[in-house]
C-alpha positions as CSV (number, residue, x, y, z in Angstrom):
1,X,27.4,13.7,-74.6
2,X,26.0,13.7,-78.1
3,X,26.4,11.1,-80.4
4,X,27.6,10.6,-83.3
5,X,31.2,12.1,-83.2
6,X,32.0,13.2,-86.5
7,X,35.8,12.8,-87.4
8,X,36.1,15.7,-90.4
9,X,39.0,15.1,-92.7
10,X,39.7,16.5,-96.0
11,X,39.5,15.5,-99.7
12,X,43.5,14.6,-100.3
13,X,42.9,11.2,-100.1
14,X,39.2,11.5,-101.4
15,X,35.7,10.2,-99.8
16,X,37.5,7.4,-97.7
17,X,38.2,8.4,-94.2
18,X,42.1,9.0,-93.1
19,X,42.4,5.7,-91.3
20,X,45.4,4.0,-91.2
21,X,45.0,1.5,-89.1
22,X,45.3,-2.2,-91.2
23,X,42.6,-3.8,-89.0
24,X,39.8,-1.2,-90.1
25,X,38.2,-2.2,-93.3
26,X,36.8,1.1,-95.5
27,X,35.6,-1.1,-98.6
28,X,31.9,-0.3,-100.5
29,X,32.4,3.1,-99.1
30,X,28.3,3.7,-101.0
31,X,26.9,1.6,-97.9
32,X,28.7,4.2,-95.6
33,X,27.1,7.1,-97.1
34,X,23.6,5.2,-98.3
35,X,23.7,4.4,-94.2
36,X,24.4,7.7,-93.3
37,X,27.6,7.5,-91.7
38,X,29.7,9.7,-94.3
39,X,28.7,13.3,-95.7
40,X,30.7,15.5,-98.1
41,X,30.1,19.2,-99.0
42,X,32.4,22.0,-100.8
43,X,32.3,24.0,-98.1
44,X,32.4,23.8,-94.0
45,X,29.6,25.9,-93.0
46,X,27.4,23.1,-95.5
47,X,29.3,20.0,-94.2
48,X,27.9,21.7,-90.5
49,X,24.6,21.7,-91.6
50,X,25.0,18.0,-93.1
51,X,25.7,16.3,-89.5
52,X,23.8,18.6,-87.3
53,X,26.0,20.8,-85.8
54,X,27.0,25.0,-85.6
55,X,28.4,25.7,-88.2
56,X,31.1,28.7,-87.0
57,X,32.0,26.1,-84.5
58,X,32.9,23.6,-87.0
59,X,35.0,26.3,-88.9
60,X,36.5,27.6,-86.1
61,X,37.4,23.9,-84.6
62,X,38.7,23.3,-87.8
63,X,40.8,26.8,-88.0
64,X,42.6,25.6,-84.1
65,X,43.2,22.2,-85.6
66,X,45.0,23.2,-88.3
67,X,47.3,25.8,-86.1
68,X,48.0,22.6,-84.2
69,X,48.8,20.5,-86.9
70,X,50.9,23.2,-88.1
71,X,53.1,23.7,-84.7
72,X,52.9,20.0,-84.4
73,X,51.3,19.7,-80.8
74,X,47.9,19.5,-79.9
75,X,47.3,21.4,-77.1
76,X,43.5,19.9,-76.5
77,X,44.1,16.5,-76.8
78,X,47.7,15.5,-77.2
79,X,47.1,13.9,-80.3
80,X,50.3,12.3,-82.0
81,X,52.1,12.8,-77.8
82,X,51.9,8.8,-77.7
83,X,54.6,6.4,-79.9
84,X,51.3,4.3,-80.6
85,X,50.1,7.5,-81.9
86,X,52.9,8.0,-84.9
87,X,52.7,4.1,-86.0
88,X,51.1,4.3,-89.1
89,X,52.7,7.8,-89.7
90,X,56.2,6.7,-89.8
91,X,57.1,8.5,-86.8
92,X,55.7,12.0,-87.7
93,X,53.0,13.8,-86.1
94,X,49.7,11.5,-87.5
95,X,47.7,15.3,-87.9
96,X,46.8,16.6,-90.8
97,X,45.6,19.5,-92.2
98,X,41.8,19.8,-93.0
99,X,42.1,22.9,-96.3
100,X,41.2,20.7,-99.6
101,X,37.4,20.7,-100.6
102,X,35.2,19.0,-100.7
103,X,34.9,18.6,-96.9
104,X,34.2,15.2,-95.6
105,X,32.4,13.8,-91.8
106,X,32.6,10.2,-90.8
107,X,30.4,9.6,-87.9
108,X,32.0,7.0,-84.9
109,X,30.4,6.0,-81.8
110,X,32.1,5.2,-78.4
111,X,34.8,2.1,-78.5
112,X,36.3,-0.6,-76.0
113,X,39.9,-0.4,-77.1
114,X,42.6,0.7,-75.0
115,X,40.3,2.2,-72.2
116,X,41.7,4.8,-70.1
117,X,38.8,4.3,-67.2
118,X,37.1,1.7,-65.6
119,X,37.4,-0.4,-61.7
120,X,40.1,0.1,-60.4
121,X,41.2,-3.4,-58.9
122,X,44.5,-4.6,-56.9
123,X,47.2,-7.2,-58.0
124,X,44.6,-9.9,-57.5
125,X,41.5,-8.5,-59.7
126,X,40.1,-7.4,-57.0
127,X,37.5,-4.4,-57.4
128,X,38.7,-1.8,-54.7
129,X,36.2,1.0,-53.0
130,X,37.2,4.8,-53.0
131,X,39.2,4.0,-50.3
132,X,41.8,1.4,-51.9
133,X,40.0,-1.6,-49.9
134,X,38.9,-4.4,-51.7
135,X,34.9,-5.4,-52.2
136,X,34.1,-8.4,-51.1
137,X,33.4,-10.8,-53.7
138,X,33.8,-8.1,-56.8
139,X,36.4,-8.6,-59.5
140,X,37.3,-7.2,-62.7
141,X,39.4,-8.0,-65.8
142,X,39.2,-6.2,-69.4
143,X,38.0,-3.3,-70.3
144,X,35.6,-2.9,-67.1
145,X,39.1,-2.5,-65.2
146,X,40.9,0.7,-65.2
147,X,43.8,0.1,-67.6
148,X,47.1,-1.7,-66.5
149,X,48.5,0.7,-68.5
150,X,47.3,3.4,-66.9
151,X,46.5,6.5,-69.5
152,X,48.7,5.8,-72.4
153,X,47.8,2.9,-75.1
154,X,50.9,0.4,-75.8
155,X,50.1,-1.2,-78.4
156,X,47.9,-3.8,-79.8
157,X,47.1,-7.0,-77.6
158,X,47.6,-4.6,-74.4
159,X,44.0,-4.6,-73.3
160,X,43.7,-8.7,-74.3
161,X,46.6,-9.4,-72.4
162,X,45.5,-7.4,-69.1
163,X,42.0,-9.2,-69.6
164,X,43.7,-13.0,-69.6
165,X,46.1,-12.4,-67.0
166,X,43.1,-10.6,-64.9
167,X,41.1,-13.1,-65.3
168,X,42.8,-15.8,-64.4
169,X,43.7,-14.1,-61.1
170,X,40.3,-13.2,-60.7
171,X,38.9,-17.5,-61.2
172,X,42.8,-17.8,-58.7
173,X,40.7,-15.4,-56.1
174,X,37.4,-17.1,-56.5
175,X,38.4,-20.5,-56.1
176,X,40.5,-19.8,-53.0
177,X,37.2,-17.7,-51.4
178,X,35.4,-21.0,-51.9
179,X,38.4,-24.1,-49.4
């Protein structure tokens, strides 16, 4: 894996990534690009060379994204399959084109929300071996579980939620282990 991931976006909305989430704060968008997290250039093959990667890869990523944007299903990924996905897009597919220059790359490292992974634990927080049996004296709650959601992302509060109610069963467990 090799990081950063660059999210590449175009200039309709200008230097200031597409991000429409309310909780993520873009302000004093200079410290981004002074710190080396945001690059522009007028053309992709230059935005490639900016953030370190082939450049007729970029363009021809970009070329597939826009055919999926443009049939409205994203064949790779599944971008915009998920309600959650369409929230801040009013229900439409949240993909859009990348066609205006300048070109724009805001690097991102891995995150902790909404995991899709993790242990994979029973009804009681339990951690369970690759054989569905419980491990003695291993529990798990939060984002080191697998998802009580399994692979789709509810909503906000989803993964806070599953880490209170996990670990509560998980101290429930323990304290019983211990009369």
């Amino acid at each position: 894996m090799n990081l950063p991931f660059w999210m590449i976006y175009d200039d309709r909305e200008g230097l200031v990534p597409p991000v429409k989430a309310t909780n993520v704060s873009m302000v004093e968008p200079r410290r981004y690009v002074e710190a080396g997290l945001w690059h522009t250039a007028d053309t992709l093959p230059e935005l490639a060379a900016k953030i370190g990667v082939d450049a007729e890869n970029l363009v021809s990523t970009v070329k597939r994204f826009n055919e999926f944007v443009a049939a409205e299903t994203d064949d790779d990924f599944g971008r915009g399959d998920e309600a959650y996905d369409r929230a801040f897009s009013g229900g439409r597919s949240p993909m859009v084109p990348i066609e205006k220059s300048p070109f724009h790359a805001a690097a991102f490292g891995l995150s902790d929300l909404g995991t899709k992974g993790g242990l994979v634990t029973d009804s009681h927080a339990r951690v369970l071996d690759t054989d569905g049996n419980p491990i003695d004296g291993l529990y798990a709650a939060g984002n080191t579980m697998a998802a009580v959601s399994g692979t789709v992302y509810p909503g906000g509060g989803n993964p806070i939620g599953a880490s209170m109610l996990f670990s509560h069963l998980a101290a429930k467990q323990m304290a019983q282990r211990r009369r």
